[in-house]
Biopython code that builds the backbone (N, CA, C, O; Angstrom):
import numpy as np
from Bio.PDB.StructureBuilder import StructureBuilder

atoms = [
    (1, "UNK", "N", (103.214, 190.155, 185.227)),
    (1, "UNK", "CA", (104.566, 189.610, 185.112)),
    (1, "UNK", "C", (104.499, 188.248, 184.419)),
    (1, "UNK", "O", (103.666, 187.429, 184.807)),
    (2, "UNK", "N", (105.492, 187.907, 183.221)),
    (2, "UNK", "CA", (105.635, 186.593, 182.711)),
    (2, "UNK", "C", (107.161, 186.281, 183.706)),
    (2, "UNK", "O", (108.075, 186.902, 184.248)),
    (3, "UNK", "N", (106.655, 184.836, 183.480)),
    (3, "UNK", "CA", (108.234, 183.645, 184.443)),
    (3, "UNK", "C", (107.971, 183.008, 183.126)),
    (3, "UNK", "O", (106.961, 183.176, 182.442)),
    (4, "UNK", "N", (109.230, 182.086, 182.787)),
    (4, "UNK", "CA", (109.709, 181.265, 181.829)),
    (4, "UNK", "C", (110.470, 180.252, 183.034)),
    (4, "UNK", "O", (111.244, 180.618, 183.919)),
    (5, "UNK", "N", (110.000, 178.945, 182.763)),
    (5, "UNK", "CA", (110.726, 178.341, 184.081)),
    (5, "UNK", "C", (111.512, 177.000, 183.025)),
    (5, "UNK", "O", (110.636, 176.264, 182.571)),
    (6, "UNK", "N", (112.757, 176.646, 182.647)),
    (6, "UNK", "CA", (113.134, 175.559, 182.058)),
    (6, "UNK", "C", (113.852, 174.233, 183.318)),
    (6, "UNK", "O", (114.408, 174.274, 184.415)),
    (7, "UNK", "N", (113.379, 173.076, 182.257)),
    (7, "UNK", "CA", (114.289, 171.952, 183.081)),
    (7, "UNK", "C", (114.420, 171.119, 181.801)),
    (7, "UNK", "O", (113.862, 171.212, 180.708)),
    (8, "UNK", "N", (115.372, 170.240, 182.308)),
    (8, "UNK", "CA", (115.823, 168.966, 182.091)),
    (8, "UNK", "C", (117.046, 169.222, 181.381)),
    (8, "UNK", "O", (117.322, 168.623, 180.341)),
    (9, "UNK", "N", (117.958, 170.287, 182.021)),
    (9, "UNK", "CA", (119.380, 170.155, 181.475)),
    (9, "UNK", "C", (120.034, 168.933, 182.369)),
    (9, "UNK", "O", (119.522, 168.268, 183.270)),
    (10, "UNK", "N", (121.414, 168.877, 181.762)),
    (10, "UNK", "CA", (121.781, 167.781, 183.083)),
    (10, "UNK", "C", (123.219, 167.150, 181.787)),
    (10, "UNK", "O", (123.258, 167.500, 180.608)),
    (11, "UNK", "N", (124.112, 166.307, 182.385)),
    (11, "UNK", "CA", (125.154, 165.263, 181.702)),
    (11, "UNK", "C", (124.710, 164.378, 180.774)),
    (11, "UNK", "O", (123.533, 164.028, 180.866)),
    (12, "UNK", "N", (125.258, 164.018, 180.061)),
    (12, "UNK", "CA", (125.149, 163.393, 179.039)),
    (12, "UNK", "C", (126.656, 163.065, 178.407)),
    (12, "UNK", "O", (127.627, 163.820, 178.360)),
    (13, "UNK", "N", (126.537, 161.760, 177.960)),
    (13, "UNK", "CA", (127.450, 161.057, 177.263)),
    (13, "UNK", "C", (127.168, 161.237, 175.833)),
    (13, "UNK", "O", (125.966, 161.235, 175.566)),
    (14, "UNK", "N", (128.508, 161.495, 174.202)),
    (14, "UNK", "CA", (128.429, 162.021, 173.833)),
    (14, "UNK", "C", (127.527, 160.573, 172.702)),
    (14, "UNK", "O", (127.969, 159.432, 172.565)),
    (15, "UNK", "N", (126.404, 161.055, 172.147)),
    (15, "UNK", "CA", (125.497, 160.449, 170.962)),
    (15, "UNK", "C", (124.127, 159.975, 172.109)),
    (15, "UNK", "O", (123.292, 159.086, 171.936)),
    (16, "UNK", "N", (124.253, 160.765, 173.090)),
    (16, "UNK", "CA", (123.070, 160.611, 174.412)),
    (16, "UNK", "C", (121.809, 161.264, 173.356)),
    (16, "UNK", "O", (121.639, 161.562, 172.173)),
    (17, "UNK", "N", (121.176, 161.254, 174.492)),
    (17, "UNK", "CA", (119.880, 162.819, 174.176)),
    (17, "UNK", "C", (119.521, 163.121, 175.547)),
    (17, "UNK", "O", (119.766, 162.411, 176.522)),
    (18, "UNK", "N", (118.957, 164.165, 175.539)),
    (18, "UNK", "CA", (117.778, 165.092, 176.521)),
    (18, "UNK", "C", (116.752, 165.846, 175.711)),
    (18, "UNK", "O", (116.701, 165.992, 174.489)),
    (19, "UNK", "N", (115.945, 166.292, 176.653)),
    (19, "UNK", "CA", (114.561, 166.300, 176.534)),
    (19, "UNK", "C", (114.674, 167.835, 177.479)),
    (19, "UNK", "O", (114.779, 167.613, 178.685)),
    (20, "UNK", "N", (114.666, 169.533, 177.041)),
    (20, "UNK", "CA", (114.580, 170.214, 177.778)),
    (20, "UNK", "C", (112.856, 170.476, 177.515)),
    (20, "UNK", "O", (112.169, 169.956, 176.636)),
    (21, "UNK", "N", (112.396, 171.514, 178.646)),
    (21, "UNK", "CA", (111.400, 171.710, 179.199)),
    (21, "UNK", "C", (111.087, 173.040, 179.334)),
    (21, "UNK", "O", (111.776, 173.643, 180.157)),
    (22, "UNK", "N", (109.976, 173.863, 178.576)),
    (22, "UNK", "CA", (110.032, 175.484, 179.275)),
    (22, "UNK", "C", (109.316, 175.902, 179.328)),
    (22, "UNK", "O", (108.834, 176.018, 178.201)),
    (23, "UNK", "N", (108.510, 176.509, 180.343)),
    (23, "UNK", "CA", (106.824, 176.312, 180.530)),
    (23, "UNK", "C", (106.445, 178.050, 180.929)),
    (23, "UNK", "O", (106.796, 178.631, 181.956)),
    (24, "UNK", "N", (105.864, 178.467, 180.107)),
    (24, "UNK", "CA", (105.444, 179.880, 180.621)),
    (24, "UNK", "C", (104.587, 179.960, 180.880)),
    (24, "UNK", "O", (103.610, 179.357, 180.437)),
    (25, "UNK", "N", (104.679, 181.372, 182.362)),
    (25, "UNK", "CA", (103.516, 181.515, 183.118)),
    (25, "UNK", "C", (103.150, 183.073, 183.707)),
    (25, "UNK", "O", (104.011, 183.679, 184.345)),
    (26, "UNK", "N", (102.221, 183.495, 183.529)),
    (26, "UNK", "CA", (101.870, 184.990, 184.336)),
    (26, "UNK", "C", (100.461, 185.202, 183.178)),
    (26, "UNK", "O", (99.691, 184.417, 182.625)),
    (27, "UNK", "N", (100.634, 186.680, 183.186)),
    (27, "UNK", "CA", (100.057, 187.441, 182.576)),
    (27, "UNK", "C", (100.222, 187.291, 181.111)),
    (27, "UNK", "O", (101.318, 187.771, 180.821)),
    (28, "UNK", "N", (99.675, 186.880, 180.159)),
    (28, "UNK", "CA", (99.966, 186.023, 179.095)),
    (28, "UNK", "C", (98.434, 186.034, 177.985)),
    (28, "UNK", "O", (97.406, 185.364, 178.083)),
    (29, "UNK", "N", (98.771, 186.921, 177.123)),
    (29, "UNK", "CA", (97.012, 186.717, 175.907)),
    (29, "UNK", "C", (97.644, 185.845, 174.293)),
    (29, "UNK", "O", (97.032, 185.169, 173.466)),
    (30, "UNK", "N", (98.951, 186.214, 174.373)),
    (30, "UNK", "CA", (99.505, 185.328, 173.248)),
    (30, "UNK", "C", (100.770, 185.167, 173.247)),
    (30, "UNK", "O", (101.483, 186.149, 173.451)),
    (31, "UNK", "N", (101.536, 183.453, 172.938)),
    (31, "UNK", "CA", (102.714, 183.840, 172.905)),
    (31, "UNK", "C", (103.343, 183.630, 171.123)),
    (31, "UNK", "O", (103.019, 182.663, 170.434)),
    (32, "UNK", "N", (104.288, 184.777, 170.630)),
    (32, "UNK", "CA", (103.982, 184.399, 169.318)),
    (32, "UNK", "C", (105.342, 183.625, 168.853)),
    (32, "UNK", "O", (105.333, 182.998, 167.793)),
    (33, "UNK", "N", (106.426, 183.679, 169.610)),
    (33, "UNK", "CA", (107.363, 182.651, 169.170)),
    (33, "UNK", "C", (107.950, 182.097, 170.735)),
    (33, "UNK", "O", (108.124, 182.786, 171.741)),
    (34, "UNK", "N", (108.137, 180.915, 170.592)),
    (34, "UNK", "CA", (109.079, 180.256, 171.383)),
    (34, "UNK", "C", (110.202, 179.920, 170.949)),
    (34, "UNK", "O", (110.387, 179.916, 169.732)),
    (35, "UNK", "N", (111.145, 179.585, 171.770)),
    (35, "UNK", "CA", (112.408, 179.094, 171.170)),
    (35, "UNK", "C", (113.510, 178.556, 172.298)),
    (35, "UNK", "O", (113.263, 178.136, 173.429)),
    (36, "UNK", "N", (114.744, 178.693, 171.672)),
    (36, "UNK", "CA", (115.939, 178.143, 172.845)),
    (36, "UNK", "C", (117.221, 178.737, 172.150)),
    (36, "UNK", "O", (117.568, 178.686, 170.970)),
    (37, "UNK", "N", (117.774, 179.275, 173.166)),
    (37, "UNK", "CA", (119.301, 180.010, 172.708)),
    (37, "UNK", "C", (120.383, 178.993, 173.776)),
    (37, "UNK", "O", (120.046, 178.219, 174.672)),
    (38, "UNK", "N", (121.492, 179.275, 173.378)),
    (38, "UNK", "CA", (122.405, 178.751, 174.273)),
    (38, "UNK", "C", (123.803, 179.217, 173.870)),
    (38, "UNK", "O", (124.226, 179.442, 172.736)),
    (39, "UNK", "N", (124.491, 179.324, 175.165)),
    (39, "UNK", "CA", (125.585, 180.315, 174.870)),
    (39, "UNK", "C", (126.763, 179.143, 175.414)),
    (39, "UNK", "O", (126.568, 178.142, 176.103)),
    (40, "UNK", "N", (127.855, 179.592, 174.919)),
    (40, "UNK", "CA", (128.812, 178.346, 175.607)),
    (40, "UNK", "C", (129.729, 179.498, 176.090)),
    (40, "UNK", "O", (129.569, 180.680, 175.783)),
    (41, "UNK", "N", (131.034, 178.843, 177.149)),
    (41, "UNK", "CA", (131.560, 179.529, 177.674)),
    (41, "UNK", "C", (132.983, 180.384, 176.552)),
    (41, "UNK", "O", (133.794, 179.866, 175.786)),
    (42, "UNK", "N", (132.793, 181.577, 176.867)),
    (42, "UNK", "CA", (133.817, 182.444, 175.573)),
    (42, "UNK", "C", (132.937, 183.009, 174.330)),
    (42, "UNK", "O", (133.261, 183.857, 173.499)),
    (43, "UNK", "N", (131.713, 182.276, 174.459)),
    (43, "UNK", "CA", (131.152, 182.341, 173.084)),
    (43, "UNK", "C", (129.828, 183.662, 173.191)),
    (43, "UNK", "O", (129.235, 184.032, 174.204)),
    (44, "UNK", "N", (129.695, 184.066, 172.020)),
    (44, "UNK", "CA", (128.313, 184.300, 172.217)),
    (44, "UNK", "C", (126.681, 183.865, 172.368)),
    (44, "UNK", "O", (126.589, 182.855, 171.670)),
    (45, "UNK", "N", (125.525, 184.117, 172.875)),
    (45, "UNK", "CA", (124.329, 183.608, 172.483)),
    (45, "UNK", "C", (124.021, 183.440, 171.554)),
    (45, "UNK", "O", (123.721, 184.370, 170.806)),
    (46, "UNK", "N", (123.941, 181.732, 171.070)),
    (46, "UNK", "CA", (123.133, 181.704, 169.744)),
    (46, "UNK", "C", (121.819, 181.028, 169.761)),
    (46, "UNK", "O", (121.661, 180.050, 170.491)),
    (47, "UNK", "N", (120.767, 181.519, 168.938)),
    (47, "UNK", "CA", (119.954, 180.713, 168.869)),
    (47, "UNK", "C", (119.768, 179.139, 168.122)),
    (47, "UNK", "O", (120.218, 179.017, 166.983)),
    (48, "UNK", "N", (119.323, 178.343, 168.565)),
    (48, "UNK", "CA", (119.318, 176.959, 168.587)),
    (48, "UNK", "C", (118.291, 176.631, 167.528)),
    (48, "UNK", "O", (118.675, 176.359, 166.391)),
    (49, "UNK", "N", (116.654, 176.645, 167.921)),
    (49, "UNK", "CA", (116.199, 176.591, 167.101)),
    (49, "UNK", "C", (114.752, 177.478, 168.326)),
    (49, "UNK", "O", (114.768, 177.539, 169.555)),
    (50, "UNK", "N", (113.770, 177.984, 167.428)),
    (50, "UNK", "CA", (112.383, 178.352, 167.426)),
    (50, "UNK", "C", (110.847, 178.108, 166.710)),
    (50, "UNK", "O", (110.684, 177.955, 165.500)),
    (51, "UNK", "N", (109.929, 178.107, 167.578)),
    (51, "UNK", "CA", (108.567, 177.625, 167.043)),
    (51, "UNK", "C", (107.442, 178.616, 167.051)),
    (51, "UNK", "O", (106.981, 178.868, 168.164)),
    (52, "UNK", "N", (106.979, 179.150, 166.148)),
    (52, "UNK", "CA", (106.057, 180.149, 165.738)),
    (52, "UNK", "C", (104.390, 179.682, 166.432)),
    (52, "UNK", "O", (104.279, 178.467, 166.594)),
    (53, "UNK", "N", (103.635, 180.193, 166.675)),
    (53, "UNK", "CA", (102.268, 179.954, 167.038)),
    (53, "UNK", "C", (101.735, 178.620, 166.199)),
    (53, "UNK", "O", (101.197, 177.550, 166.487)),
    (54, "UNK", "N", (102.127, 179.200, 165.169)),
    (54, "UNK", "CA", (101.801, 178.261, 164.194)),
    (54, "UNK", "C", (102.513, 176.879, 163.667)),
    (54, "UNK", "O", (102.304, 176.127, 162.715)),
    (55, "UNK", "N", (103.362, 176.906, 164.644)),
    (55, "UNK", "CA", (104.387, 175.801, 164.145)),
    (55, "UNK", "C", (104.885, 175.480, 163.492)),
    (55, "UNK", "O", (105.265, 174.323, 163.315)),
    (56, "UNK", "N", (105.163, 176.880, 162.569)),
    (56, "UNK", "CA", (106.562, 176.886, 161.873)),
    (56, "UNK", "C", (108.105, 177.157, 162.713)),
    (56, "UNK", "O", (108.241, 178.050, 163.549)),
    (57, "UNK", "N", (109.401, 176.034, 162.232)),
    (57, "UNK", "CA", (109.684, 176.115, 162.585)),
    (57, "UNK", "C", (110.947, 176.636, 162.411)),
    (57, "UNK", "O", (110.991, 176.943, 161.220)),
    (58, "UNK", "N", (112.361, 177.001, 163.107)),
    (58, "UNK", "CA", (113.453, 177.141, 162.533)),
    (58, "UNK", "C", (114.303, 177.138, 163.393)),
    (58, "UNK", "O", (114.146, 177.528, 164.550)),
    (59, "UNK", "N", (115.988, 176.385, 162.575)),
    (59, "UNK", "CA", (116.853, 175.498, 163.015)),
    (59, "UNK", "C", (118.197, 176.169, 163.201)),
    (59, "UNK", "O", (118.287, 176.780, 162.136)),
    (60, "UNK", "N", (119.031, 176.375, 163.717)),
    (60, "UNK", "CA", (120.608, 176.673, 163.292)),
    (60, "UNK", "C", (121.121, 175.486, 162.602)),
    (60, "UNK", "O", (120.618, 174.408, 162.918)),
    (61, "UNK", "N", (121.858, 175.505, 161.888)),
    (61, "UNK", "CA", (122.371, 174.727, 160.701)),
    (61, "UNK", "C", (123.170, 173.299, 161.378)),
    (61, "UNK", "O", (123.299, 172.194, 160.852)),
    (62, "UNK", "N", (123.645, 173.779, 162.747)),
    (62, "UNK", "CA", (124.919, 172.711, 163.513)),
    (62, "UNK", "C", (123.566, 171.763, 164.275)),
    (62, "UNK", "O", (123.925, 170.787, 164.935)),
    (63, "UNK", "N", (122.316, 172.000, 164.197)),
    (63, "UNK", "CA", (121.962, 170.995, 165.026)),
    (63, "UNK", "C", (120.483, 170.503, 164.364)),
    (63, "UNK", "O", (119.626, 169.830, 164.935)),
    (64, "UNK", "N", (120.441, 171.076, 162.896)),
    (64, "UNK", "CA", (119.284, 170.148, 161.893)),
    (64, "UNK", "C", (119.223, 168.606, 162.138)),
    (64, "UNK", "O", (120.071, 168.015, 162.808)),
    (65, "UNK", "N", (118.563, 168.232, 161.770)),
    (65, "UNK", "CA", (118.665, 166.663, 161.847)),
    (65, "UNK", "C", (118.960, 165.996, 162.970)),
    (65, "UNK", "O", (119.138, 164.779, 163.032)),
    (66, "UNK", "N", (119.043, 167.066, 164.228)),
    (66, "UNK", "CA", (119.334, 165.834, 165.665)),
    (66, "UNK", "C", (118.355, 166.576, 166.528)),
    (66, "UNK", "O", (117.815, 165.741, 167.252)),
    (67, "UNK", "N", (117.874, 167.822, 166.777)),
    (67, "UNK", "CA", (117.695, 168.565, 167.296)),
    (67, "UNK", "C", (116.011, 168.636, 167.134)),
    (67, "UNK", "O", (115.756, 169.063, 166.008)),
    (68, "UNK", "N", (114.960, 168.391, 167.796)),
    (68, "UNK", "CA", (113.228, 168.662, 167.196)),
    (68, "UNK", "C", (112.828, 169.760, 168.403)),
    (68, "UNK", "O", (113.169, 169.781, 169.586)),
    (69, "UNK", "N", (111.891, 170.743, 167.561)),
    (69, "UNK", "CA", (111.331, 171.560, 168.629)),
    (69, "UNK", "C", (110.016, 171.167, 168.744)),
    (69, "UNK", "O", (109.770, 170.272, 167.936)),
    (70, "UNK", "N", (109.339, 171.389, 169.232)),
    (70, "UNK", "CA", (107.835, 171.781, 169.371)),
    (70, "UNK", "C", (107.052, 172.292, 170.716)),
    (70, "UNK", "O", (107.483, 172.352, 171.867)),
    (71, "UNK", "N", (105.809, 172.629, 170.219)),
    (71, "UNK", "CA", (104.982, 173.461, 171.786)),
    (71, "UNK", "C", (103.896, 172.763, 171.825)),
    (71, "UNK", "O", (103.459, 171.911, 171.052)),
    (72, "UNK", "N", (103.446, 173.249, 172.911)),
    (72, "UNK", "CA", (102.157, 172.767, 173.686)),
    (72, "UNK", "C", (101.478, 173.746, 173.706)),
    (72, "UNK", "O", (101.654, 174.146, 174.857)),
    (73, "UNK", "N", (100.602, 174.642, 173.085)),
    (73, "UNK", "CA", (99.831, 175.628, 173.129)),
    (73, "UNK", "C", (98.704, 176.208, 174.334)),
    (73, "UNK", "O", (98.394, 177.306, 174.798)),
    (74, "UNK", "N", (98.312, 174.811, 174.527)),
    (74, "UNK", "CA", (97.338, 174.544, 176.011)),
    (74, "UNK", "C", (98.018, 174.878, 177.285)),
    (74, "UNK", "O", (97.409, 175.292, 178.272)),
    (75, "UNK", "N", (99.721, 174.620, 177.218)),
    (75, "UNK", "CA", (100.314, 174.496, 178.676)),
    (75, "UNK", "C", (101.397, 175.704, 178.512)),
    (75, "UNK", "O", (102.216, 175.928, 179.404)),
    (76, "UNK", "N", (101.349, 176.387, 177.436)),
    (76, "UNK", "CA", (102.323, 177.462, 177.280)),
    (76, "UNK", "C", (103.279, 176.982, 176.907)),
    (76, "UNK", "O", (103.840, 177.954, 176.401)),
    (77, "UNK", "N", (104.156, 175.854, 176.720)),
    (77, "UNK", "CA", (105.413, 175.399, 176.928)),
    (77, "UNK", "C", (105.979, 175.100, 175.610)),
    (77, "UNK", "O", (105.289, 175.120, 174.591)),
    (78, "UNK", "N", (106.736, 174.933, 175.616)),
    (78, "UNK", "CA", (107.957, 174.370, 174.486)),
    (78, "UNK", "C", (109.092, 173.297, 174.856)),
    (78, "UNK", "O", (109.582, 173.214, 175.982)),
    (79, "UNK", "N", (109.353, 172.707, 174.063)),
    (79, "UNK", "CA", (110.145, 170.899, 174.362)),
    (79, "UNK", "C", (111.377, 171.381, 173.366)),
    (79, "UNK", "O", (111.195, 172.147, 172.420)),
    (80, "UNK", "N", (112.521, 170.875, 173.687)),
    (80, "UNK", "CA", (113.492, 170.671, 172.835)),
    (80, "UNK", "C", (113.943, 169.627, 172.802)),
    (80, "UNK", "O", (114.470, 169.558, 173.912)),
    (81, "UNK", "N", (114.213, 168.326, 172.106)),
    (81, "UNK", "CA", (114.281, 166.913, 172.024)),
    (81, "UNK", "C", (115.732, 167.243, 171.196)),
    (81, "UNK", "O", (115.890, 167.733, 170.077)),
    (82, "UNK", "N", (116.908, 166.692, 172.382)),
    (82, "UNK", "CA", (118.225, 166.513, 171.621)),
    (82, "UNK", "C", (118.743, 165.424, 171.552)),
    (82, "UNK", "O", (119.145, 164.665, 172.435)),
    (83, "UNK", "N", (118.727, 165.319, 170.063)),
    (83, "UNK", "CA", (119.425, 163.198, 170.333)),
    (83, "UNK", "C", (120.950, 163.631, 169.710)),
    (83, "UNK", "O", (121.324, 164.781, 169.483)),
    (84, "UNK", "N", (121.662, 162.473, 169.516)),
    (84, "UNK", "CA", (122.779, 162.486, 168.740)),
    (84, "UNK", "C", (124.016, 163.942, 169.748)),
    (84, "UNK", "O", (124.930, 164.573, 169.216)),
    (85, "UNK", "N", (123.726, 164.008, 170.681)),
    (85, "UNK", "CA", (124.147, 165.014, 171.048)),
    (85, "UNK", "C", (125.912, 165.023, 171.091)),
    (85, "UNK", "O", (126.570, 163.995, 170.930)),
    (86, "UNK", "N", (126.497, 166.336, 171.329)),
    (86, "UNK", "CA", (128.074, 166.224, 170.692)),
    (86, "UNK", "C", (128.402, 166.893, 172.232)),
    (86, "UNK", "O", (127.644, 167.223, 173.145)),
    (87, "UNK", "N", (130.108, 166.943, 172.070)),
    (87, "UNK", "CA", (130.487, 167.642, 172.987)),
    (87, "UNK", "C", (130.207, 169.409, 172.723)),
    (87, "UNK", "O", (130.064, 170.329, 173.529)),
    (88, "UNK", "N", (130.208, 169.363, 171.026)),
    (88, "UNK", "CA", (130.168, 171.262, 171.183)),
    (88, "UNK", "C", (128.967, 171.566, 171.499)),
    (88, "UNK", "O", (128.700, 172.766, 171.541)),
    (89, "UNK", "N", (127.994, 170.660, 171.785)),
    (89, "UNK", "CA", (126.432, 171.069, 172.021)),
    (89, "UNK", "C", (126.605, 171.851, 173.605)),
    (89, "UNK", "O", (125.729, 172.678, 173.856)),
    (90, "UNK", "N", (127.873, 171.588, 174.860)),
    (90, "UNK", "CA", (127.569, 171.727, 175.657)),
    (90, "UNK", "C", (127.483, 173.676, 176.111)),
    (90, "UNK", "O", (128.301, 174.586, 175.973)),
    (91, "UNK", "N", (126.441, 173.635, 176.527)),
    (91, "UNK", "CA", (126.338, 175.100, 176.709)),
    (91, "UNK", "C", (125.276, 175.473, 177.864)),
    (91, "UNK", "O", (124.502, 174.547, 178.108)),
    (92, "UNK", "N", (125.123, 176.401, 178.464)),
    (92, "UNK", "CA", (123.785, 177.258, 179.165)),
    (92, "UNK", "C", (122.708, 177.296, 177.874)),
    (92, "UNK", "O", (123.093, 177.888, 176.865)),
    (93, "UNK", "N", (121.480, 176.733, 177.871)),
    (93, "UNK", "CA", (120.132, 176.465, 176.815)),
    (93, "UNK", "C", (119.330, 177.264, 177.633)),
    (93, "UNK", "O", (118.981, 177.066, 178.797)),
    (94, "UNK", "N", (119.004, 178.480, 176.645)),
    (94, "UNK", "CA", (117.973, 180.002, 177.646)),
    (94, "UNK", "C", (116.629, 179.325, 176.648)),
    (94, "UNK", "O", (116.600, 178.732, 175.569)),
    (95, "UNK", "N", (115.723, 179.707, 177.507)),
    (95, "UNK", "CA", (114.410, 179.752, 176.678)),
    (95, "UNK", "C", (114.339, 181.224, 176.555)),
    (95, "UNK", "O", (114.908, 182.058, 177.258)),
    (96, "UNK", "N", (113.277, 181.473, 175.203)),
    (96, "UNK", "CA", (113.336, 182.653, 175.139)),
    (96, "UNK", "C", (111.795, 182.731, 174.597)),
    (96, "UNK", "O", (111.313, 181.729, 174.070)),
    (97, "UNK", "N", (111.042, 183.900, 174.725)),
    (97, "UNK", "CA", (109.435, 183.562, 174.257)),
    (97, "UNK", "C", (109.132, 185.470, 173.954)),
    (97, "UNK", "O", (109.549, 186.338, 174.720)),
    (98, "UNK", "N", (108.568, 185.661, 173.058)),
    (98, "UNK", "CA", (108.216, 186.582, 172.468)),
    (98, "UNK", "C", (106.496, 186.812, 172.893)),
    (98, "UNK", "O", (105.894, 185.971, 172.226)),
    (99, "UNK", "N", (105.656, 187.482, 173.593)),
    (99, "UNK", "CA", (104.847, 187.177, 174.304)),
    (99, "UNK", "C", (103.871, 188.809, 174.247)),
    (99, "UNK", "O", (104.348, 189.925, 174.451)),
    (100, "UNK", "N", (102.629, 188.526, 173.959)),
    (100, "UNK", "CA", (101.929, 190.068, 173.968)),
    (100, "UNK", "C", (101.107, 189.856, 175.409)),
    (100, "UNK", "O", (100.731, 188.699, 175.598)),
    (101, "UNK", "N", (100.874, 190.554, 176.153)),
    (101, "UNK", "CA", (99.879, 190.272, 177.930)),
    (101, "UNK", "C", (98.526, 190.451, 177.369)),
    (101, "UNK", "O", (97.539, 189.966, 177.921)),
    (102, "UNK", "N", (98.454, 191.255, 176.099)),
    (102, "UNK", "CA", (96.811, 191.347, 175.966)),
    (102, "UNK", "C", (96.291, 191.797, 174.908)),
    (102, "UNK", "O", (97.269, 192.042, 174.202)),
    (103, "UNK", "N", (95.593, 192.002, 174.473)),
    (103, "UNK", "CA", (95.386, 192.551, 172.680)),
    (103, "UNK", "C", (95.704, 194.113, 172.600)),
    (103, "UNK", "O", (95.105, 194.592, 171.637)),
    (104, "UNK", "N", (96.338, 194.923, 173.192)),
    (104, "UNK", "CA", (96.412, 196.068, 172.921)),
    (104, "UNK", "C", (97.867, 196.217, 173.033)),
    (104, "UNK", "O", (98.363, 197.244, 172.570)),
    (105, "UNK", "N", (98.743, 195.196, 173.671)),
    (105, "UNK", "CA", (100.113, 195.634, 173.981)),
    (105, "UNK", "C", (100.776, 195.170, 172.637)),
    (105, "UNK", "O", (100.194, 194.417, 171.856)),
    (106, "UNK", "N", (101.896, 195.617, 172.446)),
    (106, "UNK", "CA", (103.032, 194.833, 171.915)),
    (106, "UNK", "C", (103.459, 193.607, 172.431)),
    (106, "UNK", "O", (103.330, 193.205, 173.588)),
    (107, "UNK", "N", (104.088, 192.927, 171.279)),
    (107, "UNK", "CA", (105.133, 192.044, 172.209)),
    (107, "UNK", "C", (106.389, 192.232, 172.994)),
    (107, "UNK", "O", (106.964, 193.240, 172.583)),
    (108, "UNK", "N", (106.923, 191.749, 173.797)),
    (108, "UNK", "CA", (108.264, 191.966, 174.754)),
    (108, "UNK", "C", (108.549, 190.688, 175.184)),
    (108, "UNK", "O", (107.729, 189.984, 175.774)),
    (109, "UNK", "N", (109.900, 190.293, 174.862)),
    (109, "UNK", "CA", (110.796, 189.189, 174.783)),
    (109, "UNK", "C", (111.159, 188.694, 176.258)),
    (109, "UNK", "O", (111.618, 189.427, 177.134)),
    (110, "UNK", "N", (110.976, 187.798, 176.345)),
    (110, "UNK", "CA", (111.244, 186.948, 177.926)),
    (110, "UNK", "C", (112.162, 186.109, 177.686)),
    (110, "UNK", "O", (112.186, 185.405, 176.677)),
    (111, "UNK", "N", (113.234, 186.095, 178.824)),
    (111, "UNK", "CA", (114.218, 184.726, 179.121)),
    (111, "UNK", "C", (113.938, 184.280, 180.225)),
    (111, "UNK", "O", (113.425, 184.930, 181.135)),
    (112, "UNK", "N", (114.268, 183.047, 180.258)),
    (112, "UNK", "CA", (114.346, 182.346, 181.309)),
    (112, "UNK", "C", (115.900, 181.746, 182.259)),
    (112, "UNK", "O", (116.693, 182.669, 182.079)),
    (113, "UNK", "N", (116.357, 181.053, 182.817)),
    (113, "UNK", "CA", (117.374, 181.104, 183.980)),
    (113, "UNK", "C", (118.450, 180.602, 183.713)),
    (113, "UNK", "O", (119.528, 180.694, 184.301)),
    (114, "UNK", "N", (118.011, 179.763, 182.320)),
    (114, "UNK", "CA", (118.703, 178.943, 181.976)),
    (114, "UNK", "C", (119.036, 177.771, 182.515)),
    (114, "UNK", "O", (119.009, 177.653, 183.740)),
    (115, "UNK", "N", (119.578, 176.215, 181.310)),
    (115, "UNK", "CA", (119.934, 175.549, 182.520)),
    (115, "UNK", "C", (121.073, 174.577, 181.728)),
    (115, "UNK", "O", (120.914, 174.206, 180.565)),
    (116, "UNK", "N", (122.134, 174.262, 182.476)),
    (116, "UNK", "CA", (123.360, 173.651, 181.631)),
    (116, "UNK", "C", (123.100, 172.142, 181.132)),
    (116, "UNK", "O", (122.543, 171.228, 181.739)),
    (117, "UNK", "N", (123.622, 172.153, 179.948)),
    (117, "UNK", "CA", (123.720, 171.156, 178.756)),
    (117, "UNK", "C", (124.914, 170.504, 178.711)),
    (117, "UNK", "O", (125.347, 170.876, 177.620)),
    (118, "UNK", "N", (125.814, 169.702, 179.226)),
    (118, "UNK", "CA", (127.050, 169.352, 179.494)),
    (118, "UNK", "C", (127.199, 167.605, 178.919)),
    (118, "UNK", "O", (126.977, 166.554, 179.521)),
    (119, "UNK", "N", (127.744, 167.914, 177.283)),
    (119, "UNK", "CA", (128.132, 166.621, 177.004)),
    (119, "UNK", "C", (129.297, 166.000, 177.087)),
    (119, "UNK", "O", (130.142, 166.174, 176.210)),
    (120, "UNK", "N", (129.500, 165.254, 178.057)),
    (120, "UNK", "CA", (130.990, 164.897, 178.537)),
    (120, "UNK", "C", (130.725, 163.231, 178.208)),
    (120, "UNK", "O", (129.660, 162.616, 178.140)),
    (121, "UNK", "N", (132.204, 162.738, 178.024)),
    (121, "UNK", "CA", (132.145, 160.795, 178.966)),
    (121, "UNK", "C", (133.205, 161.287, 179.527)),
    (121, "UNK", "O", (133.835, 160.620, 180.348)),
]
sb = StructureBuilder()
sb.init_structure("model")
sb.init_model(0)
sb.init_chain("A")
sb.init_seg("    ")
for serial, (resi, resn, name, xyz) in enumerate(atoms, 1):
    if name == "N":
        sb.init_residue(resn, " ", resi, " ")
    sb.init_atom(name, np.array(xyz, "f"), 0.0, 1.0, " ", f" {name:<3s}", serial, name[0])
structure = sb.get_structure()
């Protein structure tokens, strides 16, 4: 079994930042993309941005230039660093990880619990 466990959603005032957190754990031989989706209320899931093994990376267009991803390869995890943040940023932020258990399987896509992003003053 893989868990995807995220933190550091929370309030924010609007041109704030946060710092989310998403750390995967189980049965695990490679993970080949990480990333972060987030859905707002009415809306659909979109993806935010994602980070390849290799650390290539990629952005949705509304949050280039404020928004940095990156991973930790050693700890499983992935960081999302949001500065400049807006009110439409506020949403549920899913981690999401694309993940093979061992050299013979495929990959199969994991979410995690999500956790709310709420830019208010």
């Amino acid at each position: 079994q893989v868990h995807l466990v995220e933190s550091g959603g929370g309030l924010v005032q609007p041109g704030g930042s946060l710092r989310l957190s998403c750390a995967a754990s189980g049965s695990i031989f490679n993970i080949v993309v990480m990333g972060w989706y987030r859905q707002a209320p009415g809306k659909q899931r979109e993806l935010v941005a994602s980070i390849s093994t290799g650390t290539s990376t990629n952005y949705a267009d509304s949050v280039k230039g404020r928004f940095t991803i990156s991973r930790d390869n050693a700890k499983n995890t992935v960081y999302l660093q949001m500065s400049s943040l807006k009110p439409e940023d506020t949403a549920v932020y899913y981690c999401h990880a694309l993940i093979r258990r061992d050299s013979y399987s495929p990959t199969f896509q994991y979410w995690g619990q999500g956790t709310q992003v709420t830019v208010s003053s």
